[in-house]
N, CA and C of each residue as an Amber inpcrd file, in Angstrom:
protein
   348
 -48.9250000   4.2790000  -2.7070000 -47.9160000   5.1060000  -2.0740000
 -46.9560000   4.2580000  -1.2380000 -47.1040000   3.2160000  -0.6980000
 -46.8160000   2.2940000   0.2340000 -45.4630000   1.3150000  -0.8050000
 -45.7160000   1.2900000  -2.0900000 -45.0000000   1.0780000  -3.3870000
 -44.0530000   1.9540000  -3.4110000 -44.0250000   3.2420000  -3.7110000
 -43.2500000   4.2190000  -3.5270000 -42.2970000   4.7650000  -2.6820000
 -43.2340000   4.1460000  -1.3370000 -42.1190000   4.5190000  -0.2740000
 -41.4760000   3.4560000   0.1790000 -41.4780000   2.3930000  -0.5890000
 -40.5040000   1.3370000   0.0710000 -39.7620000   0.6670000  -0.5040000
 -40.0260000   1.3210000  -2.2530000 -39.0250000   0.8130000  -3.1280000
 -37.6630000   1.1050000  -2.4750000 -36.3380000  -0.0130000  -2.8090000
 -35.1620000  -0.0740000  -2.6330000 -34.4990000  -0.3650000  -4.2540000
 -33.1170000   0.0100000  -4.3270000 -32.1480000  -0.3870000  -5.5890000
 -31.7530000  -1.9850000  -5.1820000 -31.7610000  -2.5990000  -6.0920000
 -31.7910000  -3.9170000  -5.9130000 -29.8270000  -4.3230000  -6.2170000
 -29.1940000  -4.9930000  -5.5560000 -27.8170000  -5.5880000  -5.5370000
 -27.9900000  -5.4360000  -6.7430000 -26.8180000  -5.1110000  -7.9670000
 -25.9070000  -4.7350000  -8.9570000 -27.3500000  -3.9290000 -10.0360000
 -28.3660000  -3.2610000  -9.4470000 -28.4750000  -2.5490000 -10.2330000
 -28.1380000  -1.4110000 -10.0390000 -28.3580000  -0.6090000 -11.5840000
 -27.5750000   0.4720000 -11.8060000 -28.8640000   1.9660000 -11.3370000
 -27.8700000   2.9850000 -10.6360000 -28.7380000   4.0630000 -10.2010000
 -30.0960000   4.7130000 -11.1190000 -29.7940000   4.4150000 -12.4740000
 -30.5300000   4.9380000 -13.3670000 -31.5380000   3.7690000 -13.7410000
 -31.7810000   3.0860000 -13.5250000 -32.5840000   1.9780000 -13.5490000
 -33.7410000   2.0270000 -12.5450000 -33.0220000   2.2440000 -11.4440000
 -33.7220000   2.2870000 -10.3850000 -34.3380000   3.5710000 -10.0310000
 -33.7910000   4.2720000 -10.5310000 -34.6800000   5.9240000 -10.6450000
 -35.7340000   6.0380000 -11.8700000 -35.5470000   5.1810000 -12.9270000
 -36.9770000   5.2800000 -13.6510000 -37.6800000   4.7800000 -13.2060000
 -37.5020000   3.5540000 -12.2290000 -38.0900000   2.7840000 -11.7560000
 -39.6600000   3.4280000 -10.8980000 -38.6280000   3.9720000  -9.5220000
 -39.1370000   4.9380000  -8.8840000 -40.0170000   6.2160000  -9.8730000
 -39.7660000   6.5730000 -10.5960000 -40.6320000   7.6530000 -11.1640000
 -41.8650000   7.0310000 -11.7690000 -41.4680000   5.8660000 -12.4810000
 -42.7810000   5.4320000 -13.0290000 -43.5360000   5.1450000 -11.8310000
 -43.4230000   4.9740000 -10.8120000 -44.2040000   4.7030000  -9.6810000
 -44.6840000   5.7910000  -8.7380000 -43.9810000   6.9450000  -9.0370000
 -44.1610000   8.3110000  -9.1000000 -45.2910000   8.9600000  -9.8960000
 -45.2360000   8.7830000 -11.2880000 -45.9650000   9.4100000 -12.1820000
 -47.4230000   8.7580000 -11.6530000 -47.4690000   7.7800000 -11.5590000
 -48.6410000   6.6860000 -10.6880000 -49.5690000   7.4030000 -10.1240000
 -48.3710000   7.6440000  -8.9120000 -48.7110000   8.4800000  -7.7670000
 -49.5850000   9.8890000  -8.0910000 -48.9670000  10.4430000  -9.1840000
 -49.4600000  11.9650000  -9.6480000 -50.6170000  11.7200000 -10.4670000
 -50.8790000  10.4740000 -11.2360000 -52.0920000  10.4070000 -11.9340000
 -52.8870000   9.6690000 -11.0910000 -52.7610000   9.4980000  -9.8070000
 -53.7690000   9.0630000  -8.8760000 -54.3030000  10.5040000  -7.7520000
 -53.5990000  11.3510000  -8.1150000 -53.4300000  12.7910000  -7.5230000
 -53.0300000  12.3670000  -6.0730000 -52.2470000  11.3890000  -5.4130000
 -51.5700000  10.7670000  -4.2010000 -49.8830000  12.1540000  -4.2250000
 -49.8480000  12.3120000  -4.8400000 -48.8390000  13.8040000  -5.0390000
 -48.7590000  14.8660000  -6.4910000 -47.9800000  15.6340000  -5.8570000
 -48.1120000  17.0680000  -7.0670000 -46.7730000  16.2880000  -8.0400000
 -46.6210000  16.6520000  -9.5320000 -45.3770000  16.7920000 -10.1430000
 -44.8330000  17.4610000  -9.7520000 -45.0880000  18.5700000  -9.1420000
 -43.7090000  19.5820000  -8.6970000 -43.3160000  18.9690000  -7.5350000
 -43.6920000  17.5640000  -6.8050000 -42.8050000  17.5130000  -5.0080000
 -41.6690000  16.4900000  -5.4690000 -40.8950000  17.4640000  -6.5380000
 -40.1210000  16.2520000  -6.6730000 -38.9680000  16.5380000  -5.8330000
 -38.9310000  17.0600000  -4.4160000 -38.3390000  16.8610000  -2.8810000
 -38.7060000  15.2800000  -2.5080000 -39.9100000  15.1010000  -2.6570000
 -39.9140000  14.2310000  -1.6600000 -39.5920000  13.0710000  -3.3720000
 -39.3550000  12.7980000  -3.8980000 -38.6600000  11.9550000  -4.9940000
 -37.5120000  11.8840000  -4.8900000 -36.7370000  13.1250000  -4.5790000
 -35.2590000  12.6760000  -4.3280000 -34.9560000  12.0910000  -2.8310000
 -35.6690000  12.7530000  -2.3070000 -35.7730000  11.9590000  -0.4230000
 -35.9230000  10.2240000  -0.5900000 -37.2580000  10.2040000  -1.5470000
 -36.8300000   8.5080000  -1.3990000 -36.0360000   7.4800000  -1.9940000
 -35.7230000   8.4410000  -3.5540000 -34.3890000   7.9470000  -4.4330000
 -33.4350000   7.4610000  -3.4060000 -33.0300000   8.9020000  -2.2580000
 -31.6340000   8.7370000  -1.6880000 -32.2100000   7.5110000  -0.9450000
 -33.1910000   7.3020000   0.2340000 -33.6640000   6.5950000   0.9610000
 -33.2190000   5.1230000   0.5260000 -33.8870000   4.6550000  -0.8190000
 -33.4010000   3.5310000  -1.2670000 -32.4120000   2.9810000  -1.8390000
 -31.5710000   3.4440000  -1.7650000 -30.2620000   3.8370000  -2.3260000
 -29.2970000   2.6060000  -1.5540000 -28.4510000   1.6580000  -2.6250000
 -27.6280000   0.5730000  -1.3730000 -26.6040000   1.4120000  -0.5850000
 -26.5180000   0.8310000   0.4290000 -25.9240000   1.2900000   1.8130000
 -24.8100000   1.8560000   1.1770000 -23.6380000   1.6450000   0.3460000
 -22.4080000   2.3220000   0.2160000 -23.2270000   3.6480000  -0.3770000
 -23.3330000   3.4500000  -1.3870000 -23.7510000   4.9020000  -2.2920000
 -24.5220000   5.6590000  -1.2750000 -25.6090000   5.4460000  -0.7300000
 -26.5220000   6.4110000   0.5870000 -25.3040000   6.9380000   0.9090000
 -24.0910000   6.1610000   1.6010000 -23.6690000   7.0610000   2.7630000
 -21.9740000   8.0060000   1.7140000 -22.2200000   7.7480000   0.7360000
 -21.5640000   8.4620000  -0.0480000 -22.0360000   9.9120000  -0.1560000
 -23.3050000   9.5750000  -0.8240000 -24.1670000  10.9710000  -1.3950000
 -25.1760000  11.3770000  -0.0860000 -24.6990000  11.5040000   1.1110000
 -25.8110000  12.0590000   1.8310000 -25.1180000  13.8220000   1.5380000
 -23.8000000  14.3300000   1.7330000 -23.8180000  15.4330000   1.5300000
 -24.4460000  16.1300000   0.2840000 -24.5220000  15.3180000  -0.8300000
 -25.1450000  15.8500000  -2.5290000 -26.6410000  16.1130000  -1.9620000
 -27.5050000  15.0910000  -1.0070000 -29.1060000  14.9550000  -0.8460000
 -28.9660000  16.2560000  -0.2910000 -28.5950000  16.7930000   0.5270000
 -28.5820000  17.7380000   1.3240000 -28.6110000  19.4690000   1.0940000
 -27.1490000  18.7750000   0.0350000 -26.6510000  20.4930000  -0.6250000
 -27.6920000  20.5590000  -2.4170000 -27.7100000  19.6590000  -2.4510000
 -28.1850000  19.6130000  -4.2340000 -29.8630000  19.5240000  -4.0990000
 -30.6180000  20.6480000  -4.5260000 -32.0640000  20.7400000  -4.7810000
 -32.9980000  20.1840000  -5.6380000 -32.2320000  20.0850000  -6.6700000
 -32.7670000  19.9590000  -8.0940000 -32.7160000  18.4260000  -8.1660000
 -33.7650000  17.7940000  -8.2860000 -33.7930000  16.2240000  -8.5940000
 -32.8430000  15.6590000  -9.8940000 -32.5720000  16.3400000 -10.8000000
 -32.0150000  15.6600000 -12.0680000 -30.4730000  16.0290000 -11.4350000
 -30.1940000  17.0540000 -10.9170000 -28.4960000  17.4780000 -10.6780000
 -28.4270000  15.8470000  -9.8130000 -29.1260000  16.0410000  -8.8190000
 -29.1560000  15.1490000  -7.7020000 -28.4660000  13.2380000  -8.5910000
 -29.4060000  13.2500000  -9.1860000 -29.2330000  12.3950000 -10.2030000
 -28.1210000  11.9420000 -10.9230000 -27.7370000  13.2960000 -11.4310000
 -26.3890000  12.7990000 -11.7680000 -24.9050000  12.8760000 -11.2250000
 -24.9950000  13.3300000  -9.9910000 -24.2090000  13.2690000  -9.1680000
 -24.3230000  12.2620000  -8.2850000 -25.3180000  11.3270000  -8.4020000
 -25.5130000   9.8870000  -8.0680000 -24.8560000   9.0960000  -9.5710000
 -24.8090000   9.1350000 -10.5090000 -24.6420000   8.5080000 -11.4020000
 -22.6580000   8.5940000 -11.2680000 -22.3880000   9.8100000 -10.6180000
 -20.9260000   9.9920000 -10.7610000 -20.2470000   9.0180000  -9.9250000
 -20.9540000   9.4260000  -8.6650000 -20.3040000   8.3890000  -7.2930000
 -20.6330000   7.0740000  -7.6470000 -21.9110000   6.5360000  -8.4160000
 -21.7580000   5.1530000  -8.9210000 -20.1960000   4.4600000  -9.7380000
 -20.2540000   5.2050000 -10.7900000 -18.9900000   5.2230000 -11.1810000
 -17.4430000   5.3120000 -10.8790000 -17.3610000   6.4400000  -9.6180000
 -16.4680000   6.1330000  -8.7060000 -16.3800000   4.7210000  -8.2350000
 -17.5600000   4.5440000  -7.8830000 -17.6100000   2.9910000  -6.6190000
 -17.1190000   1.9850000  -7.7210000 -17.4470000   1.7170000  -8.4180000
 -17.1640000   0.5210000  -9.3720000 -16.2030000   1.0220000 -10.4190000
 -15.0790000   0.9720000 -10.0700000 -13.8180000   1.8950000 -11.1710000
 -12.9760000   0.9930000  -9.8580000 -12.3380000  -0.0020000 -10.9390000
 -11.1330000  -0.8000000  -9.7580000  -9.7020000  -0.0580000  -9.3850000
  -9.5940000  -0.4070000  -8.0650000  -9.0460000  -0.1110000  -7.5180000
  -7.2760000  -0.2460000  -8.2490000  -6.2120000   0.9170000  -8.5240000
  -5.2400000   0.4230000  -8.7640000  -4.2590000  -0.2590000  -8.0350000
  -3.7430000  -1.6410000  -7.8690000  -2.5810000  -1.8590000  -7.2110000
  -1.5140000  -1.2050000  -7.3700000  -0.8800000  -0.8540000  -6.1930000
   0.5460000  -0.1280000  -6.6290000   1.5580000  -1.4880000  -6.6430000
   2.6520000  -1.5850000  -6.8020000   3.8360000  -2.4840000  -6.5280000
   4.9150000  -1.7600000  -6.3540000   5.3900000  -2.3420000  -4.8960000
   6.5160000  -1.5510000  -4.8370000   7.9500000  -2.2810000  -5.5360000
   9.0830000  -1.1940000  -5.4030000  10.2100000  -1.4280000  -6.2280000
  10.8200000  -2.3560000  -5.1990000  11.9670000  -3.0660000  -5.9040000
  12.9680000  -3.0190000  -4.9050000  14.0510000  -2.7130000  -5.5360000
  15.2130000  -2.3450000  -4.2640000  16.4830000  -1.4930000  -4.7980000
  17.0220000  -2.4850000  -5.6600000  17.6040000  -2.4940000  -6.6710000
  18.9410000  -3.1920000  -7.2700000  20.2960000  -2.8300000  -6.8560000
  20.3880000  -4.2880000  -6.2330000  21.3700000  -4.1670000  -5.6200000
  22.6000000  -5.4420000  -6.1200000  23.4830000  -4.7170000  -6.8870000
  24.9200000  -5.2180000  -7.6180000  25.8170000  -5.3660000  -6.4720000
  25.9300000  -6.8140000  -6.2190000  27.6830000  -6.3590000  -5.1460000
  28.6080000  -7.2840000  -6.2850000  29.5530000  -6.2740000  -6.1860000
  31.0280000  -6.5480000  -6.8990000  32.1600000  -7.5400000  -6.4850000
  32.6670000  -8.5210000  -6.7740000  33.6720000  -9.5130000  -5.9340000
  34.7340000  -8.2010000  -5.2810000  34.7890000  -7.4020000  -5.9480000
  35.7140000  -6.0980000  -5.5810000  35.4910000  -5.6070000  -3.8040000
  34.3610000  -5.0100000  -3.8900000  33.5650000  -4.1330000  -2.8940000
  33.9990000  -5.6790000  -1.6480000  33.7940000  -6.7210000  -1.9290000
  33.5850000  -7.5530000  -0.4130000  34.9270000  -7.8620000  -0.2600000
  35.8840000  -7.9030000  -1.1340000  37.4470000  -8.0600000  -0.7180000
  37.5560000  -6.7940000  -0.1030000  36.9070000  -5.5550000  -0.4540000
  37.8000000  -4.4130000   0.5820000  36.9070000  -4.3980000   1.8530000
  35.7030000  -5.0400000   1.6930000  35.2340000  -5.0120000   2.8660000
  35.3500000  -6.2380000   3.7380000  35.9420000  -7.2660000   3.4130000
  36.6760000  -7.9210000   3.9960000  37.7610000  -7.3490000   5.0060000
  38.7950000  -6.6450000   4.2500000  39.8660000  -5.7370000   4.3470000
  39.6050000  -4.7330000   5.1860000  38.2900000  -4.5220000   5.7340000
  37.9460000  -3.3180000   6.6730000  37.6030000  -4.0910000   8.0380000
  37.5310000  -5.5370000   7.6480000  36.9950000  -5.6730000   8.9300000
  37.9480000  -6.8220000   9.6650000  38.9620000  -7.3780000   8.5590000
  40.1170000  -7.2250000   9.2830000  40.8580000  -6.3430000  10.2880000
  41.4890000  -5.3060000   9.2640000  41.8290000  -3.7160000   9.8270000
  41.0030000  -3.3710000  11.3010000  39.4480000  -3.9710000  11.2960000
  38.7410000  -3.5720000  12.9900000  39.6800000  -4.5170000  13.9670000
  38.8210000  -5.3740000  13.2620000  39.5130000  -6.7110000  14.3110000
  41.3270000  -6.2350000  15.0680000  41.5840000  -5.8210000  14.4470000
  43.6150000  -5.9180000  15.0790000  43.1320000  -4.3270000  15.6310000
């Protein structure tokens, strides 16, 4: 049990990896009668538990509102996907800007005209 409750997701693995992971160490647990198959509450409690720090503090509202261990699941699998989906750069424009030999002779011509 001590296995179970202290498994963590290991740097670049993937949520679903690490949740069979946890279950096979689960099922363990249930064929040692150390828990029921039905507490699969406390399976998603330690899924989220071990969970790397970004994703935990992503999906604490899903642990909370979502009951069902498999929904739970794949609404961890979504926000994974969010997280690692690169970021787009924007680039900004710049104006095009044409000046005419025209336009600076009259604006020459205007700032003569101040001057006097």
């Amino acid at each position: 049990m001590r296995k179970f409750y202290s498994s963590q997701q290991q740097d670049n693995e993937p949520v679903v990896k690490y949740a069979m992971r946890l279950e096979e160490i689960f099922d363990q647990a249930v064929q040692l009668k150390a828990v029921r198959r039905t507490d699969t509450e406390i399976l998603k409690k330690v899924l989220h538990a071990g969970l790397i720090r970004d994703l935990k503090h992503m999906s604490i509202y899903q642990c909370d509102k979502i009951e069902n261990y498999d929904e739970f699941k794949r609404e961890l699998r979504k926000i994974e996907t969010e997280l690692k989906e690169p970021v787009k750069e924007t680039k900004s424009c710049k104006a095009a800007i044409k000046v005419n030999p025209q336009e600076t002779t009259d604006l020459s011509e205007m700032k003569s005209l101040l001057h006097q």
